[in-house]
C-alpha positions in Angstrom: 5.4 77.5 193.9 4.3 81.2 193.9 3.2 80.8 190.7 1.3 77.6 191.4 -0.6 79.3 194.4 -1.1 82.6 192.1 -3.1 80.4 189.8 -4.6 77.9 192.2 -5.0 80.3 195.3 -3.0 77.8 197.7 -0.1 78.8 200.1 2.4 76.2 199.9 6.0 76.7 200.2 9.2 75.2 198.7 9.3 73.3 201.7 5.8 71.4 201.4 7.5 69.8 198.5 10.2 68.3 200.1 9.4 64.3 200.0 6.0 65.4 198.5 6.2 63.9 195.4 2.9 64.0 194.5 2.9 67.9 194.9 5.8 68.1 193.4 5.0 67.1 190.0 1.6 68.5 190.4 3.4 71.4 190.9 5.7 71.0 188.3 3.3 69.8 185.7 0.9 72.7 186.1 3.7 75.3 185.6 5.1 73.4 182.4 1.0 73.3 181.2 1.1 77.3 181.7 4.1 78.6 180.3 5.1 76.2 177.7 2.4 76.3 175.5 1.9 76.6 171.7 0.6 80.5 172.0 3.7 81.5 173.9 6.4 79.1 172.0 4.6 80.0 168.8 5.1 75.8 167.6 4.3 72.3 169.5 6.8 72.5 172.7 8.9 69.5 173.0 9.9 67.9 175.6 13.6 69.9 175.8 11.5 73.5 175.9 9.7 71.9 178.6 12.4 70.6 180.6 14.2 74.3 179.9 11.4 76.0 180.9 10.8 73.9 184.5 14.2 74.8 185.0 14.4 78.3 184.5 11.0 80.0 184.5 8.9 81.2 181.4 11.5 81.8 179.1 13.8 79.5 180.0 13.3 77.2 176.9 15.9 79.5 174.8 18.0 80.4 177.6 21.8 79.1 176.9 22.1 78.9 180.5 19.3 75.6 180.8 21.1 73.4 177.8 22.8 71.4 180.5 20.1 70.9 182.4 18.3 69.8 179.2 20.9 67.2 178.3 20.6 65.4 181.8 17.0 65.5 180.9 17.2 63.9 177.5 19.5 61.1 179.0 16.7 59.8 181.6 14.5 60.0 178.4 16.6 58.4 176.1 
């Protein structure tokens, strides 16, 4: 959410997103747009370095640490 109002020059909190589903994956959509990008990944991103990166920040698509996260992911997907 900082980010989001960084970019956007809003001032919501975590807690505006609670039930908010629509500014939630605003939210959510905008940061994956911004950080997991071609120029920064240096290939296409996939859904798995998008997933990683929603769930732990920029670099978060080759963080060990977000594989689990990734494989919940991948089952809604699948």
């Amino acid at each position: 959410v900082d980010d989001y109002n960084r970019w956007r020059g809003t001032s919501f909190s975590p807690r505006d997103c609670l039930g908010n589903r629509e500014l939630s994956v605003k939210i959510c959509r905008s940061y994956i747009d911004y950080y997991a990008t071609e120029k920064r990944l240096w290939r296409i991103p996939t859904d798995e370095d998008k997933a990683r990166t929603w769930n732990c920040g920029p670099n978060g698509w080759k963080k060990k640490i977000t594989i689990a996260y990734w494989e919940k992911v991948r089952r809604v997907l699948d």
